[in-house]
Chimera marker file (.cmm) of the C-alpha trace (Angstrom):
<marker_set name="trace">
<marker id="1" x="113.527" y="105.588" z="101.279" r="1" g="1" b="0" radius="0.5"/>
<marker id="2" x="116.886" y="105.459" z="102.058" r="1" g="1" b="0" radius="0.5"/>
<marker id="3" x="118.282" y="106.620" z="105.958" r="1" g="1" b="0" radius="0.5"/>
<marker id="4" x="121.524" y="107.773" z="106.588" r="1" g="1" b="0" radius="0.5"/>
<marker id="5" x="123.365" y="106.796" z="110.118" r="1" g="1" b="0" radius="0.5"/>
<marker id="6" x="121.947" y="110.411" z="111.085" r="1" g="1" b="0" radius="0.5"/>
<marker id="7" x="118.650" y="109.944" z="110.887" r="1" g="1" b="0" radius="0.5"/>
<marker id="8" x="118.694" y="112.239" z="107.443" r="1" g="1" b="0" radius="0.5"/>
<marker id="9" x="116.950" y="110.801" z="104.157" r="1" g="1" b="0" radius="0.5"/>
<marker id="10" x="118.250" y="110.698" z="100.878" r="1" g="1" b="0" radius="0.5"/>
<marker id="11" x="116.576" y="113.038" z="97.859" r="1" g="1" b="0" radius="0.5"/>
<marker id="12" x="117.504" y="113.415" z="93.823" r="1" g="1" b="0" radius="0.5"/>
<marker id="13" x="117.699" y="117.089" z="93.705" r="1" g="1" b="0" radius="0.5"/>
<marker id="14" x="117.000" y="117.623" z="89.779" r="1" g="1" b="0" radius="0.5"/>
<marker id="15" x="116.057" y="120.574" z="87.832" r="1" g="1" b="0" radius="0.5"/>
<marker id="16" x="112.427" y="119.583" z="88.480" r="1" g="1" b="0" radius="0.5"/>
<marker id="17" x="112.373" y="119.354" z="91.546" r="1" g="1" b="0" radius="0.5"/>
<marker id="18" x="113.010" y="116.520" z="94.594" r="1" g="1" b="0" radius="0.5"/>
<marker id="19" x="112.835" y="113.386" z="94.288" r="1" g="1" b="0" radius="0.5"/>
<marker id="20" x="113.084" y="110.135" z="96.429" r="1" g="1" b="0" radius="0.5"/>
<marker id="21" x="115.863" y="108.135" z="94.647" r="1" g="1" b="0" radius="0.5"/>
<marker id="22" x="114.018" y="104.961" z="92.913" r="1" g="1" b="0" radius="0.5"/>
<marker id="23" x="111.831" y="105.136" z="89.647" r="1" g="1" b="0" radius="0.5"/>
<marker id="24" x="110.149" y="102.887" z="86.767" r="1" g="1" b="0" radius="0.5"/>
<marker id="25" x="110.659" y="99.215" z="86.242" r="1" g="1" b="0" radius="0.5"/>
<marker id="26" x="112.268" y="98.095" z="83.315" r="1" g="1" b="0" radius="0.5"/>
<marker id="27" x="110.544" y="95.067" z="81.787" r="1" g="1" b="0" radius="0.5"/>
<marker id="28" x="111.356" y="91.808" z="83.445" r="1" g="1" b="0" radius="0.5"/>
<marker id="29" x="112.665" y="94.055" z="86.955" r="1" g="1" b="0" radius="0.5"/>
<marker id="30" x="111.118" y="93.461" z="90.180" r="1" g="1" b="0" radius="0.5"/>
<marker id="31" x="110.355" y="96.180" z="92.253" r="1" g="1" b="0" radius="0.5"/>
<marker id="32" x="113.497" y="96.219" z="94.514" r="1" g="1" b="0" radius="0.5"/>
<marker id="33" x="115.919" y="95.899" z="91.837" r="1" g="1" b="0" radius="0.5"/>
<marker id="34" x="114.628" y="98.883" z="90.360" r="1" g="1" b="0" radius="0.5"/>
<marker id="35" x="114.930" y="100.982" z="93.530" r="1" g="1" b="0" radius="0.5"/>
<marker id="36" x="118.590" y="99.204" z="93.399" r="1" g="1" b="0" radius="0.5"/>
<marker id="37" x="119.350" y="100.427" z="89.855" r="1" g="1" b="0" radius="0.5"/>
<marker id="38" x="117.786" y="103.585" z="90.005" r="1" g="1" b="0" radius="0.5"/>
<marker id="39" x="119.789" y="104.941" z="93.450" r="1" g="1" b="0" radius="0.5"/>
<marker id="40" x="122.640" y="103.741" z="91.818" r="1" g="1" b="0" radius="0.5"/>
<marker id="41" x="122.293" y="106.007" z="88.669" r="1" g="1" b="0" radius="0.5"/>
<marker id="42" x="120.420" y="108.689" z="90.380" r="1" g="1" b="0" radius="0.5"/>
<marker id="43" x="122.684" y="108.801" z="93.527" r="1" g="1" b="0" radius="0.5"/>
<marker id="44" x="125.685" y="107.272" z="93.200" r="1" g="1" b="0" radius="0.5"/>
<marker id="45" x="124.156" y="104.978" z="96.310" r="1" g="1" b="0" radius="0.5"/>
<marker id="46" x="124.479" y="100.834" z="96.620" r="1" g="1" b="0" radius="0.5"/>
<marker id="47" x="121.721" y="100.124" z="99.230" r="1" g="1" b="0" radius="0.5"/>
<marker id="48" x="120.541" y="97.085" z="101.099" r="1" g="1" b="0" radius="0.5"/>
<marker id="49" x="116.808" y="96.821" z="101.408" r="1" g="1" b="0" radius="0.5"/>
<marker id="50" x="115.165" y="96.487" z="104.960" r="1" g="1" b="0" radius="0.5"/>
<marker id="51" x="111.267" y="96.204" z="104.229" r="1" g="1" b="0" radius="0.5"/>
<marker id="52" x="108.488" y="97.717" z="102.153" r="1" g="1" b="0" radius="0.5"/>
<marker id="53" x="107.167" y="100.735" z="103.647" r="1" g="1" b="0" radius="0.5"/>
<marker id="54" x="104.157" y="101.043" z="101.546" r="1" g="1" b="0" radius="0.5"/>
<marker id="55" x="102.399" y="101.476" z="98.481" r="1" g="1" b="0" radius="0.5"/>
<marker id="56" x="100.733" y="104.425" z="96.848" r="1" g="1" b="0" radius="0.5"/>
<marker id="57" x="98.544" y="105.019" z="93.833" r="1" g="1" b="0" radius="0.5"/>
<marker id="58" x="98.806" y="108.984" z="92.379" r="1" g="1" b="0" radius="0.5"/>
<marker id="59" x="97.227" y="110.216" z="89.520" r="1" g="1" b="0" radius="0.5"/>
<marker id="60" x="100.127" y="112.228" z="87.045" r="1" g="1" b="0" radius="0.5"/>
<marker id="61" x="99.402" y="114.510" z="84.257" r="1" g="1" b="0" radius="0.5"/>
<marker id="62" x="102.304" y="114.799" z="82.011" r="1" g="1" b="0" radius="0.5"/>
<marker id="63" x="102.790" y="118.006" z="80.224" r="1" g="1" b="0" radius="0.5"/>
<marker id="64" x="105.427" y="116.671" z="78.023" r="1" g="1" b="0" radius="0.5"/>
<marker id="65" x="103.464" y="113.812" z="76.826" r="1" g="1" b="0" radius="0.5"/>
<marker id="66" x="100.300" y="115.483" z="76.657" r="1" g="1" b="0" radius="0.5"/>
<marker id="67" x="98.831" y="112.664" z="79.258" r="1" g="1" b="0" radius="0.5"/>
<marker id="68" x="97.333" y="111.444" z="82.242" r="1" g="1" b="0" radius="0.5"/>
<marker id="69" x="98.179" y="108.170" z="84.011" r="1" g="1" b="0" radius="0.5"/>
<marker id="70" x="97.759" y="106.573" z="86.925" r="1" g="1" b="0" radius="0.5"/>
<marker id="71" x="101.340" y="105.975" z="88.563" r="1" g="1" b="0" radius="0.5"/>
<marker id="72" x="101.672" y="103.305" z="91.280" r="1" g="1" b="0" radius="0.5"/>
<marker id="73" x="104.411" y="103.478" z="93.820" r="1" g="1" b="0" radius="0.5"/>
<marker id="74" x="106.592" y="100.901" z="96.076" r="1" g="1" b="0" radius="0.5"/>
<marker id="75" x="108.274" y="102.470" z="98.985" r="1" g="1" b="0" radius="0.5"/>
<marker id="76" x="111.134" y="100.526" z="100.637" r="1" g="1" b="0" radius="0.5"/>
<marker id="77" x="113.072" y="101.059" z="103.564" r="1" g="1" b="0" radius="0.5"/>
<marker id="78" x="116.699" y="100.868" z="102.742" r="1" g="1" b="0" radius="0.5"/>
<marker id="79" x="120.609" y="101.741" z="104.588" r="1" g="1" b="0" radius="0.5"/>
<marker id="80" x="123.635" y="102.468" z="102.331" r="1" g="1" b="0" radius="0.5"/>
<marker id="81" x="125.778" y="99.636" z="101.671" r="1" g="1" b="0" radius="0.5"/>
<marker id="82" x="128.330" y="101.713" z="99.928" r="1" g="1" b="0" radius="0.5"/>
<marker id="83" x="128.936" y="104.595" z="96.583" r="1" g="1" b="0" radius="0.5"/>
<marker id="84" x="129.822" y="104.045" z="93.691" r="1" g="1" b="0" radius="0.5"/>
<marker id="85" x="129.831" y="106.608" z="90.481" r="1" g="1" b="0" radius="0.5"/>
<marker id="86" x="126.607" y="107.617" z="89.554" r="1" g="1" b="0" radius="0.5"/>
<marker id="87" x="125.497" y="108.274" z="86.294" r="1" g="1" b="0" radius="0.5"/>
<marker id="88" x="122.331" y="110.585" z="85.697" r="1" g="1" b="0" radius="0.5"/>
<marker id="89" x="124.523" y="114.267" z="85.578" r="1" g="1" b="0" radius="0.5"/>
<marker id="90" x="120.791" y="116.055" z="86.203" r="1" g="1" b="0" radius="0.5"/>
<marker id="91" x="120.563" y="114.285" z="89.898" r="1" g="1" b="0" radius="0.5"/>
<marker id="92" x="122.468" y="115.374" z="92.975" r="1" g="1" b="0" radius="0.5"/>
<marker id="93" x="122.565" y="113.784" z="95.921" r="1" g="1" b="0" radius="0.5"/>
<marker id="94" x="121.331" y="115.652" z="99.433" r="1" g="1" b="0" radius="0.5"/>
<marker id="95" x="120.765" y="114.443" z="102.918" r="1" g="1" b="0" radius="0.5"/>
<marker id="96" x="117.310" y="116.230" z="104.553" r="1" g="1" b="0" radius="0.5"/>
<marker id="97" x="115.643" y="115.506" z="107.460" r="1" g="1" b="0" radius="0.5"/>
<marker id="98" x="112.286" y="113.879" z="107.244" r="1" g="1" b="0" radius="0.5"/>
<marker id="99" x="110.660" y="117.108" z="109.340" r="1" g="1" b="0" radius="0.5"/>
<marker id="100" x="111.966" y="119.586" z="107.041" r="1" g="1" b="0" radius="0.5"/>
<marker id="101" x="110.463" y="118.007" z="103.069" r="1" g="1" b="0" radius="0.5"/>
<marker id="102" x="107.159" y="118.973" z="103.982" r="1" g="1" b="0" radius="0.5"/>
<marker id="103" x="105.997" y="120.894" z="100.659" r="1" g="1" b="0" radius="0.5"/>
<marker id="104" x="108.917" y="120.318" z="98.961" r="1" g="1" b="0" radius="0.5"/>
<marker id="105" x="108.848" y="116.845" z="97.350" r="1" g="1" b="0" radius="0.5"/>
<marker id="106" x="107.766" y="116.705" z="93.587" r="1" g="1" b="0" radius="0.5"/>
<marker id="107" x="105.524" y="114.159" z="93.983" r="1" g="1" b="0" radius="0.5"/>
<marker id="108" x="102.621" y="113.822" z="96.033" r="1" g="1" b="0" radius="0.5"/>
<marker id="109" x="103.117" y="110.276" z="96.891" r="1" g="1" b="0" radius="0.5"/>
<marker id="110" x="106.799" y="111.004" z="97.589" r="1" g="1" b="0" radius="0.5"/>
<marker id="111" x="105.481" y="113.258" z="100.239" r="1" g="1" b="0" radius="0.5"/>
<marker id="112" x="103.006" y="110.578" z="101.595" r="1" g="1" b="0" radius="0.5"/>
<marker id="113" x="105.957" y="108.475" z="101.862" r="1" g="1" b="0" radius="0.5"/>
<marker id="114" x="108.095" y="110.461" z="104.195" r="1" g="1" b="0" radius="0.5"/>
<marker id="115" x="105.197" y="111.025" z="106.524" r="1" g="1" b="0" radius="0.5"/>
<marker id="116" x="104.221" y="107.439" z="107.139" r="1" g="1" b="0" radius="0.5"/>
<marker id="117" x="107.795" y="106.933" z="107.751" r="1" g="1" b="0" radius="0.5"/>
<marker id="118" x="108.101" y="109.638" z="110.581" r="1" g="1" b="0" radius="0.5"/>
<marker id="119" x="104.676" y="108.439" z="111.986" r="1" g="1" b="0" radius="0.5"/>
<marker id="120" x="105.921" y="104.658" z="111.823" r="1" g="1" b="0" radius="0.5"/>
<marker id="121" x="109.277" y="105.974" z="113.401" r="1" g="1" b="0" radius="0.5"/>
<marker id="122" x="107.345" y="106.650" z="116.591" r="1" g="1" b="0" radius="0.5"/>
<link id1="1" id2="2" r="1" g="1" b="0" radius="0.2"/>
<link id1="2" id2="3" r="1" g="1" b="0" radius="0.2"/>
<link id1="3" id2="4" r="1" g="1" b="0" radius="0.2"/>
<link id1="4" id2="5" r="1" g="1" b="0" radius="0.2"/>
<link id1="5" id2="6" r="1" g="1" b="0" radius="0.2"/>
<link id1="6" id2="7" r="1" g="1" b="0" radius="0.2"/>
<link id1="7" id2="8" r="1" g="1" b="0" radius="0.2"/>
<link id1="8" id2="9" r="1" g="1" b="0" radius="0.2"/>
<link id1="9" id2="10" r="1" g="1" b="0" radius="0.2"/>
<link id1="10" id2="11" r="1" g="1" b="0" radius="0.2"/>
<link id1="11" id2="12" r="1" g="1" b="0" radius="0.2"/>
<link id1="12" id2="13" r="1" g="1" b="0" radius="0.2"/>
<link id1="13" id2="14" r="1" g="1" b="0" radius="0.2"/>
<link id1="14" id2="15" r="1" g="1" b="0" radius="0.2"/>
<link id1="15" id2="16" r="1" g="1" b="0" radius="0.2"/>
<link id1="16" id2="17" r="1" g="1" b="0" radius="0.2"/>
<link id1="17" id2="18" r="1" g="1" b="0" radius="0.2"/>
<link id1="18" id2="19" r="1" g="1" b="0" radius="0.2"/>
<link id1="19" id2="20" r="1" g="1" b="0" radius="0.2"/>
<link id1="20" id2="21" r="1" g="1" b="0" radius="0.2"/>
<link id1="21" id2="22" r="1" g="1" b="0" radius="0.2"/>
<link id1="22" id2="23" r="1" g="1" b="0" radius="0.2"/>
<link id1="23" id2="24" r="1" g="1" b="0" radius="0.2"/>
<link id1="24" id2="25" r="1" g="1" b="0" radius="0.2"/>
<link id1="25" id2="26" r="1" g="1" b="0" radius="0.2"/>
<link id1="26" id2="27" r="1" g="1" b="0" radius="0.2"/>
<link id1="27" id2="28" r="1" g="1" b="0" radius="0.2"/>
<link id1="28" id2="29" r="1" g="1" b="0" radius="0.2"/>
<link id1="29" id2="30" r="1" g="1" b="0" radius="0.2"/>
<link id1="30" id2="31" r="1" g="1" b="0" radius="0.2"/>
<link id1="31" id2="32" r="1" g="1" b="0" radius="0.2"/>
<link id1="32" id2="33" r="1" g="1" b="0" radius="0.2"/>
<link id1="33" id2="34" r="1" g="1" b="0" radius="0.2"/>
<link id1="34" id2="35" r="1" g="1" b="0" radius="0.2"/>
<link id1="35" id2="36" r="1" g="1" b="0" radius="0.2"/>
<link id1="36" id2="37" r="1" g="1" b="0" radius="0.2"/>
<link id1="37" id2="38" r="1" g="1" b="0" radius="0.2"/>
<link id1="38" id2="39" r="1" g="1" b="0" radius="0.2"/>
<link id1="39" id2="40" r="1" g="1" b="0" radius="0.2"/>
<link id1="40" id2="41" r="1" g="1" b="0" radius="0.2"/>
<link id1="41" id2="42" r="1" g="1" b="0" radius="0.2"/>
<link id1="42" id2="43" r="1" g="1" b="0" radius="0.2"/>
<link id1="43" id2="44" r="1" g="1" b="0" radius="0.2"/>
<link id1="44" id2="45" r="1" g="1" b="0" radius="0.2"/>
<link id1="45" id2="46" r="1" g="1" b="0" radius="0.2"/>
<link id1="46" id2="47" r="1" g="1" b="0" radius="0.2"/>
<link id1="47" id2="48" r="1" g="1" b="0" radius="0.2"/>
<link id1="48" id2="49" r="1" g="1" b="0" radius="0.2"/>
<link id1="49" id2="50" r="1" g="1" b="0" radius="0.2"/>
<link id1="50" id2="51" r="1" g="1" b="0" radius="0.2"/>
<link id1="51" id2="52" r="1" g="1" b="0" radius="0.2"/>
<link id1="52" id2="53" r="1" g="1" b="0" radius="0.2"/>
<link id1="53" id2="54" r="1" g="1" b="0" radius="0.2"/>
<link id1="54" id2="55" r="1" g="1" b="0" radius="0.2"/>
<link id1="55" id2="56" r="1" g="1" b="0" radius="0.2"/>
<link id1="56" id2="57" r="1" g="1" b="0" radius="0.2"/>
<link id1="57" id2="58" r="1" g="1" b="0" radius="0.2"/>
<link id1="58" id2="59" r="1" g="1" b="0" radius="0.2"/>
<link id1="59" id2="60" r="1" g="1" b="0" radius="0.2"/>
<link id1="60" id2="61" r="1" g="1" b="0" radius="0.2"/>
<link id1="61" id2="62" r="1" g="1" b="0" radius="0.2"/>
<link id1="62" id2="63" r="1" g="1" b="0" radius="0.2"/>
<link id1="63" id2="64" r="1" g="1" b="0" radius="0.2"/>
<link id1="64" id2="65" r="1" g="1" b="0" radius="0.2"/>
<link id1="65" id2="66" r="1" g="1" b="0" radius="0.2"/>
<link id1="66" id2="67" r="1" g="1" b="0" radius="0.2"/>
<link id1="67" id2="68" r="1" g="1" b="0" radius="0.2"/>
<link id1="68" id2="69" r="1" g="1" b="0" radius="0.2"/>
<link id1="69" id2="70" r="1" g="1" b="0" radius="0.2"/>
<link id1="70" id2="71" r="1" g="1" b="0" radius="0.2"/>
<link id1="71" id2="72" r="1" g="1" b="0" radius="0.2"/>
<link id1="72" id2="73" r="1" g="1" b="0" radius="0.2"/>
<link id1="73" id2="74" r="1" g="1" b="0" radius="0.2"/>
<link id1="74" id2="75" r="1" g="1" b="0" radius="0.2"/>
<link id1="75" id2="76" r="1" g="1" b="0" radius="0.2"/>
<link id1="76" id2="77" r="1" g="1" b="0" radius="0.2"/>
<link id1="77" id2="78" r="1" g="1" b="0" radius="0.2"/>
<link id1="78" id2="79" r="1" g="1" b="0" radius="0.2"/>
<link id1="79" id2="80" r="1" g="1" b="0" radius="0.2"/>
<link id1="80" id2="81" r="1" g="1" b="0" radius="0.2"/>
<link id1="81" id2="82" r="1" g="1" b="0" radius="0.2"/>
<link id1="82" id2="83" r="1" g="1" b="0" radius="0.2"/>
<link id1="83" id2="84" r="1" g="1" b="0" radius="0.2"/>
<link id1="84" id2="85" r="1" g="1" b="0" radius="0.2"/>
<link id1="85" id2="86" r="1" g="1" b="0" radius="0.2"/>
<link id1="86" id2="87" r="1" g="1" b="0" radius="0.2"/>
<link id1="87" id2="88" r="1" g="1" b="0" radius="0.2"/>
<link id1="88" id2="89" r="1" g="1" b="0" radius="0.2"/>
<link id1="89" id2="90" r="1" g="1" b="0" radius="0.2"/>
<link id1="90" id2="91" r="1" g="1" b="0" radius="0.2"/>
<link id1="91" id2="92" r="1" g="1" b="0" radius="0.2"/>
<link id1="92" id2="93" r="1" g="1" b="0" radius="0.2"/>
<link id1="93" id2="94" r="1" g="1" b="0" radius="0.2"/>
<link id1="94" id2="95" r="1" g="1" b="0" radius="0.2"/>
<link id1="95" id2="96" r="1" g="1" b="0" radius="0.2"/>
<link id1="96" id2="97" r="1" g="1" b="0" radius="0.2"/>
<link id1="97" id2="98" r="1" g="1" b="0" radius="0.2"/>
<link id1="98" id2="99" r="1" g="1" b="0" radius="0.2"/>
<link id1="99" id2="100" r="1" g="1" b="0" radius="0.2"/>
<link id1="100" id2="101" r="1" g="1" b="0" radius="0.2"/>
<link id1="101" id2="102" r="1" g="1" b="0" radius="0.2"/>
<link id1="102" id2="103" r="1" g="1" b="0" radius="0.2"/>
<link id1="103" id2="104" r="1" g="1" b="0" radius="0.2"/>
<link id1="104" id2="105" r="1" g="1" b="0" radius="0.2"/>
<link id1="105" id2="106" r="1" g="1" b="0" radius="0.2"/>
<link id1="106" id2="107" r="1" g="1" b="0" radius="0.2"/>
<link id1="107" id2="108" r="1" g="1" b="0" radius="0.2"/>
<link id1="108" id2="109" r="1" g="1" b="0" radius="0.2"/>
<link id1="109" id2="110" r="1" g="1" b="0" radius="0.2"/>
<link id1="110" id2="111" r="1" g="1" b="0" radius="0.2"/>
<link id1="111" id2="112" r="1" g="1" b="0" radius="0.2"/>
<link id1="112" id2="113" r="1" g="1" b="0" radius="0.2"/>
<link id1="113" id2="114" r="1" g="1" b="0" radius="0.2"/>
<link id1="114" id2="115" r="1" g="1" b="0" radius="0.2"/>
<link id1="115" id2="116" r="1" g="1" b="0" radius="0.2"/>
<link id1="116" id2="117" r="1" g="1" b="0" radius="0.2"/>
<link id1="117" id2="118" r="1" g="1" b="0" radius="0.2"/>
<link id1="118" id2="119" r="1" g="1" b="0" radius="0.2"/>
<link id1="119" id2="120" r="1" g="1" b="0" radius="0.2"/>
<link id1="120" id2="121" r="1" g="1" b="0" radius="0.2"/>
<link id1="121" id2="122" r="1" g="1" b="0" radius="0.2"/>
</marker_set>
């Protein structure tokens, strides 16, 4: 998850919905360089990595490929290092506020996410 100087996160707006920037491992990728190439095509953002927030298992059905699977999920903690050009034209970047995503994220896990960060940001 990465947090802005403001306190706002970062999100993928694409034309399926919200995302938190990140997404699958190529073969041979560890988890944080994946969340490192994937902000960068997604977002446009070059991020350095604080910790591992947590991990989540979610069940997905995919309409597309006529499937079910189980998806497992790495959340990281991350700051922007800098921006660079991004390359995924679907994706735009936006800034929200953690209180404000509730109902809104694509994913279920995405949403479980945010909220253990605002309750570990207590």
């Amino acid at each position: 998850m990465v947090i802005g100087k403001n306190g706002l996160i970062a999100l993928a707006r694409t034309p399926k919905g919200l995302y938190l920037p990140g997404g699958g491992i190529d073969a041979g990728e560890a988890e944080h360089q994946a969340l490192l190439r994937e902000a960068l095509e997604e977002c446009g953002l070059l991020l350095t990595i604080e910790h591992c927030l947590g991990r989540a298992i979610q069940y997905v059905t995919s309409r597309a490929e006529s499937k079910c699977f189980e998806k497992h999920c790495g959340f990281f903690v991350a700051k922007v290092a800098g921006y660079a050009t991004k390359t995924e034209d679907d994706h735009e970047l936006i800034w929200l506020d953690p209180t404000s995503t509730a109902g809104k994220m694509r994913h279920e896990s995405h949403e479980w996410a945010i909220a253990l960060l605002k309750h570990t940001a207590r």
